[in-house]
C-alpha positions as CSV (number, residue, x, y, z in Angstrom):
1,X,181.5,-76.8,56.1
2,X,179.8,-80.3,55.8
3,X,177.3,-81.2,58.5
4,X,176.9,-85.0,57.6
5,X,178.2,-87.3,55.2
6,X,178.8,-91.0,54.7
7,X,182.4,-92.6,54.6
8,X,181.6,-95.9,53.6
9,X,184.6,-98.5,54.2
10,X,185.0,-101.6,52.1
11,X,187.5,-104.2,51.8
12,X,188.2,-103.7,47.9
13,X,188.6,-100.0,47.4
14,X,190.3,-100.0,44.4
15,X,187.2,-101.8,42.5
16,X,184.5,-99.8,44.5
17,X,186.4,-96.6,43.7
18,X,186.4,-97.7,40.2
19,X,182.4,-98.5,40.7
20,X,181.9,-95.3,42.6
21,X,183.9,-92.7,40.3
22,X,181.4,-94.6,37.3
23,X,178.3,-94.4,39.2
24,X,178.4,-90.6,40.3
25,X,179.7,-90.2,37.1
26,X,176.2,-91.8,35.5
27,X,174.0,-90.5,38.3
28,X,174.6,-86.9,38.9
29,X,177.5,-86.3,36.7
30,X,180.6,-85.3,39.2
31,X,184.0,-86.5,39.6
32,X,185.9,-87.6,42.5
33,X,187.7,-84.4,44.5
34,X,190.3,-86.5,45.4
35,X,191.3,-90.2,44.6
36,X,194.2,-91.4,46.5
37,X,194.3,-95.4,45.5
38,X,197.7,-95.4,47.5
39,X,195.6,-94.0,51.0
40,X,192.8,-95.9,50.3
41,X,190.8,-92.6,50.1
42,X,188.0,-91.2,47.8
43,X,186.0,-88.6,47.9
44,X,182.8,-86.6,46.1
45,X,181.6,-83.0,46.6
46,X,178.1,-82.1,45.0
47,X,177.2,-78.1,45.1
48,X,180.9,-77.4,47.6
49,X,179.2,-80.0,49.7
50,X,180.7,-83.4,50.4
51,X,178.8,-86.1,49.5
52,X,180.7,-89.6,49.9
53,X,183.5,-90.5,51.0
54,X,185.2,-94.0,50.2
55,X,187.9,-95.5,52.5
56,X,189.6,-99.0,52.8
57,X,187.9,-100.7,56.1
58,X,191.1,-102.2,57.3
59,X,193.0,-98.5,57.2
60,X,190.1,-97.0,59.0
61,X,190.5,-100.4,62.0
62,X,194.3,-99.4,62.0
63,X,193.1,-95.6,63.0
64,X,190.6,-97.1,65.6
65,X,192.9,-100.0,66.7
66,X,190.2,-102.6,65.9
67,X,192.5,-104.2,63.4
68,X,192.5,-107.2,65.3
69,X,188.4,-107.8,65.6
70,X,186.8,-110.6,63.3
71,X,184.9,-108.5,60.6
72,X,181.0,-107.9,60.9
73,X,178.7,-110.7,59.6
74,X,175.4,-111.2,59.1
75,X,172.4,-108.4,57.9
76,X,173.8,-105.2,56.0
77,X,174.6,-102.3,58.6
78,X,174.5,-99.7,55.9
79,X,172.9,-98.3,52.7
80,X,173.2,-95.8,50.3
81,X,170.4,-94.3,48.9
82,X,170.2,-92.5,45.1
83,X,167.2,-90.4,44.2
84,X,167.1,-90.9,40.4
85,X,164.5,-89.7,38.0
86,X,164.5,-92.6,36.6
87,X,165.0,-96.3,38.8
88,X,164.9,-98.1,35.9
89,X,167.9,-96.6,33.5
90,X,169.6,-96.6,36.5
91,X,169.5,-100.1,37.9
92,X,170.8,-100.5,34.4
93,X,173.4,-98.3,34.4
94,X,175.1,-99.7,37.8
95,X,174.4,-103.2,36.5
96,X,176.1,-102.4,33.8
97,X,179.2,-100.9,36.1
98,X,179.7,-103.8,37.7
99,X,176.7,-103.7,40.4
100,X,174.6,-106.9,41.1
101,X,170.7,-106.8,40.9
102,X,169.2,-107.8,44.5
103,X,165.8,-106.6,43.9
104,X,164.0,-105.4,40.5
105,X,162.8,-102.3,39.7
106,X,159.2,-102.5,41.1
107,X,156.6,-99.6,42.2
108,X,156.3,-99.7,46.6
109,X,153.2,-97.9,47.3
110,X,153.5,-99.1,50.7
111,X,156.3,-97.2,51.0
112,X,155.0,-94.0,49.7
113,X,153.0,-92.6,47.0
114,X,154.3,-92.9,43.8
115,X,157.4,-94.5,44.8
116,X,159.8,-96.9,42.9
117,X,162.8,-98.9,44.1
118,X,165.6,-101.1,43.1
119,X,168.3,-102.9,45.0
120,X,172.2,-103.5,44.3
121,X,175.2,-104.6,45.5
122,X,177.8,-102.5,45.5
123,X,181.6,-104.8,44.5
124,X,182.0,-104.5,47.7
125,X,178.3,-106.2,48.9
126,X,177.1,-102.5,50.2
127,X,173.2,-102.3,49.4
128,X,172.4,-99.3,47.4
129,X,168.9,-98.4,47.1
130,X,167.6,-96.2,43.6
131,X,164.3,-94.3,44.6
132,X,162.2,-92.3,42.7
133,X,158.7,-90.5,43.6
């Protein structure tokens, strides 16, 4: 049984699925469990355990019957987080898969000892944060 995990609900799920199946692919080498383009619904187990789930927002407002509310603006209200051995092949890798760069590779020891972090965008505009320590 999973605890916890992140659904994360964009407006263009058919490219972030496409981003997503690529990106887990590179990362930490699984597959989507299921990919149901026509319910707007993806998902990823890692070790029987989910570990993301991708849904279209607007499905997920009908469900909650905020359909009719403006959609959020302003500062990002989510972010996923990859540990990665290595911050810098991977900024590449999701640049490469469609990703865009926010922040460069760079060490943080401010954050933490021997820490390194990059930025992205999800196609969506989700921030994804690579980490390594």
């Amino acid at each position: 049984m999973d605890a916890l995990y992140p659904r994360l609900l964009v407006d263009d799920f058919d490219r972030c699925a496409r981003f997503y199946a690529a990106a887990l692919e590179e990362l930490l080498g699984i597959q989507p469990v299921k990919l149901l383009p026509e319910f707007e619904y993806a998902n990823w187990d890692l070790k029987d355990e989910c570990l993301l789930v991708l849904m279209g927002r607007a499905r997920m407002a009908e469900a909650v019957g905020t359909a009719h509310l403006p959609a959020p603006a302003g500062l990002d209200r989510s972010m996923l987080v990859f540990r990665v051995d290595d911050v810098d092949a991977a900024a590449t890798a999701l640049r490469d898969l469609g990703a865009e760069p926010v922040t460069a590779p760079q060490d943080r020891p401010d954050w933490g000892p021997g820490l390194r972090t990059a930025h992205l965008r999800d196609p969506d505009g989700n921030l994804l944060e690579l980490q390594s320590y």
